[in-house]
Structure formats: structure tokens, C-alpha cells
MMTF fields as JSON, N, C-alpha, C and O atoms, coordinates in Angstrom:
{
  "mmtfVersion": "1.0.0",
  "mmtfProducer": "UNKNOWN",
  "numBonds": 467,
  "numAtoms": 468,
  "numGroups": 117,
  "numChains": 1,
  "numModels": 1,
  "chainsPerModel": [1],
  "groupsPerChain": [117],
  "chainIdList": ["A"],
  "bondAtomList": [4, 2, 8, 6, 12, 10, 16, 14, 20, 18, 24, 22, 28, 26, 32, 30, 36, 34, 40, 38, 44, 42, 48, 46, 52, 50, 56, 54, 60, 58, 64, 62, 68, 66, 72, 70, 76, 74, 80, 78, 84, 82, 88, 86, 92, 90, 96, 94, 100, 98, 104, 102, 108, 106, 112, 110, 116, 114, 120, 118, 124, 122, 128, 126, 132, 130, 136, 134, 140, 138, 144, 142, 148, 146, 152, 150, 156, 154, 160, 158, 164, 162, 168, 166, 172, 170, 176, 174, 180, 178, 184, 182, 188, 186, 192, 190, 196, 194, 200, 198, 204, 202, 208, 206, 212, 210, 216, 214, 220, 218, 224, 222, 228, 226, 232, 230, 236, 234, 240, 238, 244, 242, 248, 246, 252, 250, 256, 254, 260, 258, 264, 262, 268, 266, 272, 270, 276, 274, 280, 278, 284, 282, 288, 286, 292, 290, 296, 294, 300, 298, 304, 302, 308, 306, 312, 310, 316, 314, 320, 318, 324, 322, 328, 326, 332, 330, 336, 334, 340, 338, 344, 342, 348, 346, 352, 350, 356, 354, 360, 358, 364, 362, 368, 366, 372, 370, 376, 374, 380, 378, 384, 382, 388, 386, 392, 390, 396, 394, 400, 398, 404, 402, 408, 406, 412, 410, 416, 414, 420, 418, 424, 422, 428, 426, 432, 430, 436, 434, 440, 438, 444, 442, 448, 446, 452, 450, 456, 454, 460, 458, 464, 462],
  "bondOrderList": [1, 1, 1, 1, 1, 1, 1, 1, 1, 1, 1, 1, 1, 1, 1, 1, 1, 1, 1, 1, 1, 1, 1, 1, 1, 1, 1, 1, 1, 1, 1, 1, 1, 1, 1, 1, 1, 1, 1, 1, 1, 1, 1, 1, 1, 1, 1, 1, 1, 1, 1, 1, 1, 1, 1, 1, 1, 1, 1, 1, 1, 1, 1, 1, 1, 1, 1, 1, 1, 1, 1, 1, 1, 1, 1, 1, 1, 1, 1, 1, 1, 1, 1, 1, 1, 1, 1, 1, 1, 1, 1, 1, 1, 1, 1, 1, 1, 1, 1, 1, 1, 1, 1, 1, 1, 1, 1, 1, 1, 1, 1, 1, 1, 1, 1, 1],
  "groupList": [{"groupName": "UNK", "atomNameList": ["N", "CA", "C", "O"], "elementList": ["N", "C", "C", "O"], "formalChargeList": [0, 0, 0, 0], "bondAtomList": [1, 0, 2, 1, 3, 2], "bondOrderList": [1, 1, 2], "singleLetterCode": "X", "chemCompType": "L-PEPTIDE LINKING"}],
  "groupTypeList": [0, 0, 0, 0, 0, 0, 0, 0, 0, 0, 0, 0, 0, 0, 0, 0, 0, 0, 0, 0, 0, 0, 0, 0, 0, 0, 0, 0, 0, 0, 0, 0, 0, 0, 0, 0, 0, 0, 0, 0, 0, 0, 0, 0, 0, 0, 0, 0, 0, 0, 0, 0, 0, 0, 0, 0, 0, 0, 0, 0, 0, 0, 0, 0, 0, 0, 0, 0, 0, 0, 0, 0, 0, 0, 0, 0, 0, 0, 0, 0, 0, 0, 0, 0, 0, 0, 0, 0, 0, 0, 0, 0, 0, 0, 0, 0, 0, 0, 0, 0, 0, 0, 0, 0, 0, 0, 0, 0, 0, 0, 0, 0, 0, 0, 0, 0, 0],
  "groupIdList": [1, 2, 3, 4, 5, 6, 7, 8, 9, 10, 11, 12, 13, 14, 15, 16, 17, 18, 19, 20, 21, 22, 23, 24, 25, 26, 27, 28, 29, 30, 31, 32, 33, 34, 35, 36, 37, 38, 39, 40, 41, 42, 43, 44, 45, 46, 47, 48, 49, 50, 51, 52, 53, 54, 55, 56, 57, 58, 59, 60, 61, 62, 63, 64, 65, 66, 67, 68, 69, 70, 71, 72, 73, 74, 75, 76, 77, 78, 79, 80, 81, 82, 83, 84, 85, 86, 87, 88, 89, 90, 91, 92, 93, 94, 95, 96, 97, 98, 99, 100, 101, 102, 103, 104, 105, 106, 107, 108, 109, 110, 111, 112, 113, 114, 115, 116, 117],
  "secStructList": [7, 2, 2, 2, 2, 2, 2, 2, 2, 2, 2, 2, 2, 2, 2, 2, 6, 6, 1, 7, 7, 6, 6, 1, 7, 7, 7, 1, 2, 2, 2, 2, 2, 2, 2, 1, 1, 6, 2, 2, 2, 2, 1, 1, 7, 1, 7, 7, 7, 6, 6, 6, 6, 6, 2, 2, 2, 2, 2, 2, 2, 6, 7, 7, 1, 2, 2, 2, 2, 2, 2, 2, 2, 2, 2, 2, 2, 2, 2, 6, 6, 1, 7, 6, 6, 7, 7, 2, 2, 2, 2, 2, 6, 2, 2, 2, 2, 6, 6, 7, 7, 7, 1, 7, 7, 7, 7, 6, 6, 7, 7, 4, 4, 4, 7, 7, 7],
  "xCoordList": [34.387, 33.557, 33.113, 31.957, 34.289, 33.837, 32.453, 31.495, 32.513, 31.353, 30.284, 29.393, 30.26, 28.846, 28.438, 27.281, 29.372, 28.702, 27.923, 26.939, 28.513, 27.885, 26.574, 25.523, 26.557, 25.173, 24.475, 23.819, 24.156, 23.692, 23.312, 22.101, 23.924, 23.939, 23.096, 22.385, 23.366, 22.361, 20.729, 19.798, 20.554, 19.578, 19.008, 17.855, 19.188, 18.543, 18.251, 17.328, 18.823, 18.396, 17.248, 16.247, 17.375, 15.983, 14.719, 13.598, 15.188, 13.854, 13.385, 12.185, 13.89, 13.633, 13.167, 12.325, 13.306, 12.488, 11.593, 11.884, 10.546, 9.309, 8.564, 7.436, 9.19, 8.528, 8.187, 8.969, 7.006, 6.32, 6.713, 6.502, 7.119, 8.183, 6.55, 5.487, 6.664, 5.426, 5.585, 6.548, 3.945, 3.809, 3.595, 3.182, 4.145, 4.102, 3.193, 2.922, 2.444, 1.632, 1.876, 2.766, 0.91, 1.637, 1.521, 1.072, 1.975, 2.136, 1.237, 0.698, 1.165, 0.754, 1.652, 1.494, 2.679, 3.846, 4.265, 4.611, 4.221, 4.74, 3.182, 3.102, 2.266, 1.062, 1.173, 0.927, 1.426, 1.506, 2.477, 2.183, 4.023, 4.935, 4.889, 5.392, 3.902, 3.81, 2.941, 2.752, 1.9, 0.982, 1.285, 0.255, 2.031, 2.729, 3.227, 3.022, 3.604, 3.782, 2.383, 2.358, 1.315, -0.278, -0.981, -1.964, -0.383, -0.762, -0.989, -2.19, -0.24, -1.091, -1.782, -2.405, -1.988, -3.169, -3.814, -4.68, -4.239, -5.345, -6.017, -7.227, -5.307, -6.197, -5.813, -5.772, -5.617, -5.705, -6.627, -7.837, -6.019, -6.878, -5.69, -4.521, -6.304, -5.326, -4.99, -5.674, -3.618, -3.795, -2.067, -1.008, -2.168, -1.015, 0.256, 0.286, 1.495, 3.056, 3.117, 2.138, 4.56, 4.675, 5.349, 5.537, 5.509, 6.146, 4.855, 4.937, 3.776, 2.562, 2.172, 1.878, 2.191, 1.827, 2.857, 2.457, 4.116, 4.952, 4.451, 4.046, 4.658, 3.516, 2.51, 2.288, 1.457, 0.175, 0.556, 0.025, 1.255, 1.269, 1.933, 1.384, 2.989, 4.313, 2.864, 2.675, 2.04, 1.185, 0.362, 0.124, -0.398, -1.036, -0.501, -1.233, 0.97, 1.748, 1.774, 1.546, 1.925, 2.189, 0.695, 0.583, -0.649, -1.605, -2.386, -3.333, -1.68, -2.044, -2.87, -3.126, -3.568, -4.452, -5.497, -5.227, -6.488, -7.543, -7.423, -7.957, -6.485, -5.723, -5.154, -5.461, -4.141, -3.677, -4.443, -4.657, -5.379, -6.07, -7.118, -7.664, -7.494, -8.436, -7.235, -7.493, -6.13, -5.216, -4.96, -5.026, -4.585, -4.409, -5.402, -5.266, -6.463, -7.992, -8.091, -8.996, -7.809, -7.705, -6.94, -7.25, -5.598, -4.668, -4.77, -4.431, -5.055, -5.344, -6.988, -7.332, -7.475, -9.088, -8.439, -9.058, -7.633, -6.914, -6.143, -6.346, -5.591, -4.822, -5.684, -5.476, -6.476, -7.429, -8.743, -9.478, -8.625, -9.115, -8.765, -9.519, -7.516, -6.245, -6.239, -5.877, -6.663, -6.765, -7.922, -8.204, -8.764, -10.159, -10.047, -11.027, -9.292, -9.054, -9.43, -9.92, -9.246, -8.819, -10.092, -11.238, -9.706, -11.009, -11.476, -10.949, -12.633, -12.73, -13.227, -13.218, -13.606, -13.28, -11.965, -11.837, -11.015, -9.631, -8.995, -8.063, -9.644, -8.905, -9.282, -8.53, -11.091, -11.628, -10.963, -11.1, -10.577, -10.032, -8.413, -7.869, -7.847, -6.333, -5.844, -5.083, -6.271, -5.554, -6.178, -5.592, -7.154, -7.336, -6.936, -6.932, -6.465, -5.388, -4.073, -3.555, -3.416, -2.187, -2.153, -1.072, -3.477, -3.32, -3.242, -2.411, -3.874, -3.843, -4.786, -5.154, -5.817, -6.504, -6.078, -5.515, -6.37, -5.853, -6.7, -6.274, -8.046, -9.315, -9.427, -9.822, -9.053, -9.102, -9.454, -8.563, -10.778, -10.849, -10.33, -10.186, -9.787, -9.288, -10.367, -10.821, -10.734, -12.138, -11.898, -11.408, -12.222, -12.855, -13.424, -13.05, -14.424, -15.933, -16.337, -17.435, -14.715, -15.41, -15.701, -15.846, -16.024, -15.841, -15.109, -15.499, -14.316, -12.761, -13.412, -12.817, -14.479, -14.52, -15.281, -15.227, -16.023, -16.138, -15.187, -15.545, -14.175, -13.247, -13.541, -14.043, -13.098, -12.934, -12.126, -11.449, -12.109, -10.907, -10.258, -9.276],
  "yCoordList": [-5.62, -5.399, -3.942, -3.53, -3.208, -1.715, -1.378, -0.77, -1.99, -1.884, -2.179, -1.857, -2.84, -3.571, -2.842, -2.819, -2.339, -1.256, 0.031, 0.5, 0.526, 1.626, 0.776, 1.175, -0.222, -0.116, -0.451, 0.584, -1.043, -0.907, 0.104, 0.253, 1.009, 2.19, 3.214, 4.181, 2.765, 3.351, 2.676, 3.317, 1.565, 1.192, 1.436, 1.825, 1.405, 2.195, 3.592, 4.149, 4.188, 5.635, 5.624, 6.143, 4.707, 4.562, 4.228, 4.674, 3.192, 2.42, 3.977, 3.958, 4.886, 5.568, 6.589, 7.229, 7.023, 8.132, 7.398, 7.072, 6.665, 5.807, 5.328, 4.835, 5.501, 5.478, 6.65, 7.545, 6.551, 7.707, 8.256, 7.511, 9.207, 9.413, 9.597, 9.486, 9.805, 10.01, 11.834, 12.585, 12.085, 13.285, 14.113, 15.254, 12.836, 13.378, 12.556, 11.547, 13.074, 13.158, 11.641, 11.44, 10.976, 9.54, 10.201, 11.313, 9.337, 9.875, 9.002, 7.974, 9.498, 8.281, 7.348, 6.183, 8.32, 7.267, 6.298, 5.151, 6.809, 5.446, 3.996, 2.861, 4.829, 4.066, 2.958, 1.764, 3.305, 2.696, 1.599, 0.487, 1.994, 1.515, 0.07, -1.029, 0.647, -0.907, -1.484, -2.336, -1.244, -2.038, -2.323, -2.936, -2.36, -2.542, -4.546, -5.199, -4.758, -6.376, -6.767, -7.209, -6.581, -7.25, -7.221, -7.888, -6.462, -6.551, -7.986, -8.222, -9.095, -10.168, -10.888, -11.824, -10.688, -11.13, -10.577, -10.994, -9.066, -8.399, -8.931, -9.134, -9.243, -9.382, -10.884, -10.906, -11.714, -13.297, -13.562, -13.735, -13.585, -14.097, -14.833, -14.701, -15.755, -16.521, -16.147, -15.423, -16.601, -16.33, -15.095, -15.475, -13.779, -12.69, -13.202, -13.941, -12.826, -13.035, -12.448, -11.982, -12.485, -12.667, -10.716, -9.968, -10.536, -9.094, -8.353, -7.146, -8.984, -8.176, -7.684, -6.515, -8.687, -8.393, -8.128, -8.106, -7.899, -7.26, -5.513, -4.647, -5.341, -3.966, -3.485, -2.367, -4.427, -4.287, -3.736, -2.78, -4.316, -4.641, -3.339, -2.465, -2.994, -1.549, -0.096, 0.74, -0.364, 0.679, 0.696, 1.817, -0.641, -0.458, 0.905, 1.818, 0.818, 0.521, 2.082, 2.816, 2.969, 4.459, 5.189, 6.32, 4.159, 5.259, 5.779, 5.474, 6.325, 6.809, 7.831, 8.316, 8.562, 9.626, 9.662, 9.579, 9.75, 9.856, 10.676, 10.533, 11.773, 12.174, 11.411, 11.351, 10.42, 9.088, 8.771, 9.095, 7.959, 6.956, 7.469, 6.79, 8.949, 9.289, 9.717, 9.905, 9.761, 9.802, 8.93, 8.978, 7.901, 6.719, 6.22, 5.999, 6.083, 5.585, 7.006, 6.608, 7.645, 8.421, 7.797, 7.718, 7.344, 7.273, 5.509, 5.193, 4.607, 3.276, 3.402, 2.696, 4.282, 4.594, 5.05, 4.774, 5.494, 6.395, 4.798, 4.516, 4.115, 2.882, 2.23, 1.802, 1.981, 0.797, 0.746, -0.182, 2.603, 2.898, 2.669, 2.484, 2.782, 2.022, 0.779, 0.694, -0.317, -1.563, -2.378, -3.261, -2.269, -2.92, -4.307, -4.853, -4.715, -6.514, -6.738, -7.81, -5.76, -6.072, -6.73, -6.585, -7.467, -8.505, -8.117, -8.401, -7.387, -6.777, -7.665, -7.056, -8.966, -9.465, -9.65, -9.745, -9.717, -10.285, -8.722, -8.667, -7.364, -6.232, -6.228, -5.864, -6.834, -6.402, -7.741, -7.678, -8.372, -9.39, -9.628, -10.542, -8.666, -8.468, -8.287, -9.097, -7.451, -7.102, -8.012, -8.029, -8.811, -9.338, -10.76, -11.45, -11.326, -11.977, -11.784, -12.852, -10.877, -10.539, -10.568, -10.507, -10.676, -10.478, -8.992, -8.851, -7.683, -6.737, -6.123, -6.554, -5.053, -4.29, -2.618, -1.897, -2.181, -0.855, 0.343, 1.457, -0.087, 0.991, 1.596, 2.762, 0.838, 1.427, 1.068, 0.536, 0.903, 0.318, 0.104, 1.161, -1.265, -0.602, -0.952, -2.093, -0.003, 0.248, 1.292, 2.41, 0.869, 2.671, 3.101, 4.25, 2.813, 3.396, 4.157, 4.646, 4.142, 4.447, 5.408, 5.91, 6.455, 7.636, 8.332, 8.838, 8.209, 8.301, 9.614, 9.728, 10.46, 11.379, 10.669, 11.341, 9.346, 8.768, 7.768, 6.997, 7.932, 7.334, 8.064, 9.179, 7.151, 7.553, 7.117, 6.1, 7.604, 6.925, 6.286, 5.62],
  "zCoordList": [-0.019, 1.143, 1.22, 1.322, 1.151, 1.132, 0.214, 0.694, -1.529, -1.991, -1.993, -2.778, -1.088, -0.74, 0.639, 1.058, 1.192, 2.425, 1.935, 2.506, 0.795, -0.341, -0.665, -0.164, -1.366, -1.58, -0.606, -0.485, 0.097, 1.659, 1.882, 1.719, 2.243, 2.435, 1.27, 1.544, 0.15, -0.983, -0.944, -1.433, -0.423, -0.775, 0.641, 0.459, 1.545, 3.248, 2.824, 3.417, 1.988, 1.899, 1.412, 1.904, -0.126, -0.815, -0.251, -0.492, 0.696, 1.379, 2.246, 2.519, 2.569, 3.842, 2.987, 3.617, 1.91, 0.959, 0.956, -0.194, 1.21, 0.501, 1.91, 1.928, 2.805, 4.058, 4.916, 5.234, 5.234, 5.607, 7.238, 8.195, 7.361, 9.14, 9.881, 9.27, 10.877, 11.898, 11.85, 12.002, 11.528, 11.58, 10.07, 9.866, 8.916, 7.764, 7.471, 8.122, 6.071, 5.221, 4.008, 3.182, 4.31, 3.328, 1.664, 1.391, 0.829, -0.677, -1.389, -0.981, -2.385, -3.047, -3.997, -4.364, -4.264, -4.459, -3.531, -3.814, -2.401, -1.057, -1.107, -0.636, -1.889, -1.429, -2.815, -2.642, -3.695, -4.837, -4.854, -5.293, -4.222, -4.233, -3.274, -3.506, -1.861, -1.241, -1.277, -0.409, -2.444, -3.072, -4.292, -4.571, -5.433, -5.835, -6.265, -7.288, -5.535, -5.158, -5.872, -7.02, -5.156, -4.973, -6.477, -6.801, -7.167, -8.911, -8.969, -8.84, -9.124, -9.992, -9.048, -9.55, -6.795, -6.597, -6.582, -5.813, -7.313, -7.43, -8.405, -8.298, -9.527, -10.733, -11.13, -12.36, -10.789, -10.269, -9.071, -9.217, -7.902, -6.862, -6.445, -6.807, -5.486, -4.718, -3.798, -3.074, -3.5, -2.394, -2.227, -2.728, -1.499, -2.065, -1.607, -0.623, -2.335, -1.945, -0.646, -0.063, -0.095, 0.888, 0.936, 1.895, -0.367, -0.38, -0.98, -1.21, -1.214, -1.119, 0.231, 0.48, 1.1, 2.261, 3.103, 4.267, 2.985, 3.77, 3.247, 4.022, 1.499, 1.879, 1.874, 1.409, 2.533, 3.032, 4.632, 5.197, 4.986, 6.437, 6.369, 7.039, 5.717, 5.644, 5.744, 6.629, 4.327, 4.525, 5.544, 5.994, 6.299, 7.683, 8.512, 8.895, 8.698, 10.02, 9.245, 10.206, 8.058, 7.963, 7.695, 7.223, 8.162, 8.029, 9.909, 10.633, 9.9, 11.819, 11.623, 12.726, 10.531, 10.892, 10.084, 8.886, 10.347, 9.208, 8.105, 7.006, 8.584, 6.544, 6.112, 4.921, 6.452, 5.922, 5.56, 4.391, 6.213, 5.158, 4.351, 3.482, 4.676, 3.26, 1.891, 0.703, 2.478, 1.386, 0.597, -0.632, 1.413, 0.862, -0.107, -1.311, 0.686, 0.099, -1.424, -2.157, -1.703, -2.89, -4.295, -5.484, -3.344, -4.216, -4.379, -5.519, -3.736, -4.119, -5.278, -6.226, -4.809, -5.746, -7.297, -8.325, -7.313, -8.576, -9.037, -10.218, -8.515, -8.835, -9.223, -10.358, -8.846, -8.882, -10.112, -10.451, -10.718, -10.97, -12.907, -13.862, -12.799, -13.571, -14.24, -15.414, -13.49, -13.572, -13.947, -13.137, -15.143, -15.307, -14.829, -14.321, -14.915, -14.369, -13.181, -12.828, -12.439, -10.946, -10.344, -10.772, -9.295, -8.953, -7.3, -6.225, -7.633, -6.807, -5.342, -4.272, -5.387, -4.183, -3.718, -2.497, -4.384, -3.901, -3.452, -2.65, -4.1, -3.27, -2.027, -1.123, -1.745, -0.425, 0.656, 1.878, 0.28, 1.194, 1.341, 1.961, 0.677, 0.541, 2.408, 2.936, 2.941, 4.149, 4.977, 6.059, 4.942, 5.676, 5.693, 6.712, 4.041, 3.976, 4.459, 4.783, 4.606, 5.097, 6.472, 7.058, 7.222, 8.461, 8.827, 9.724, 8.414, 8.742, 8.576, 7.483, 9.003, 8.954, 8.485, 9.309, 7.275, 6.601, 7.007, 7.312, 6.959, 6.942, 6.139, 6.139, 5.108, 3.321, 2.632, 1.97, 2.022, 0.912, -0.201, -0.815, -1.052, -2.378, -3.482, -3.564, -4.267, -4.591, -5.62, -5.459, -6.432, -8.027, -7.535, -7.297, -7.078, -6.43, -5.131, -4.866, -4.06, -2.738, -2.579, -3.693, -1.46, -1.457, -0.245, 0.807, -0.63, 0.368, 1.49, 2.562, 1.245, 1.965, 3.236, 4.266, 3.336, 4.524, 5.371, 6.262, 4.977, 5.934, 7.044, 7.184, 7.897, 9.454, 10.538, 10.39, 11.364, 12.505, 11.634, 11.961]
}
């Protein structure tokens, strides 16, 4: 029992390095990491896992400032940018499959300097 409170305890730490606190600056490692999952419904289709959209919904919930999401929108553009497969209707309809709104495009092409609100 004791060892299983250690990892518990090891793996809450991990989750909490990768989540963005209020007031800080998202990463693009945190951005990668909860998009991440959505690799094969990006470049399949269909319809996304359920841990795609738990971090769809995770990154929603850490972009509160319009430096967030032009951050974000950088670093999913740099990902995405990565991936010739990727199907670019199934990125633009990803969050809105999940039931969430990002204000991010995921896109090679956008130009992250018009994000807004």
C-alpha cells in the first residue's frame, strides 16, 4: 500500500508540471502533450478518443489570455506543421467535436498574430 501512495504521489506531480497554473504562460510542451492523444483522429478522421478530448477540453480550460492562445496557436501551427497527413477538416472540427471551443486554430497556415480575445 505504502508503494502505491509513492506513485500516486509521483504521478500528481507529473500531471501538475504539464498544467498550466493561472497567471503563467502555456508551453508548448503542455500544448503538444494534451494534443497529443488526437494524432490518429487527426490524420484518420472519425470520430476523437475520449483522452483526445479530455486534452482538448484540458487545453481549452489553460488558454485564458490572448498570449495563450496566440501561443498555443504557434505551437499547434509548428505541430501541425510536422504532420503532412493531417486532415485538415478533422483538425478544424476537433474541438467542436469534443464539445469545446479553443479559439485556435490547428492549421500550418494560420497566422497566429490574429488571434484574439
Amino acid at each position: 500500500m505504502k508503494g502505491f501512495a509513492v506513485i500516486l504521489l509521483v504521478v500528481v506531480a507529473i500531471v501538475q508540471l504539464f498544467m498550466a497554473k493561472p497567471g503563467e504562460a502555456v508551453s508548448c510542451g503542455q500544448v503538444e502533450s494534451q494534443i497529443s492523444p488526437c494524432l490518429t483522429y487527426l490524420s484518420q478522421g472519425g470520430t476523437p478518443s475520449a483522452s483526445c478530448c479530455g486534452g482538448v477540453k484540458s487545453l481549452s480550460q489553460s488558454l485564458q489570455t490572448k498570449q495563450d492562445r496566440q501561443t498555443a496557436c504557434g505551437c499547434l501551427k509548428t505541430a501541425a506543421s510536422r504532420y503532412p497527413n493531417l486532415k485538415q477538416d478533422a483538425a478544424s472540427q476537433l474541438p467542436s467535436k469534443c464539445g469545446v471551443t479553443i479559439g485556435v486554430p490547428i492549421s500550418p497556415t494560420v497566422d497566429c498574430s490574429k488571434i484574439s480575445q
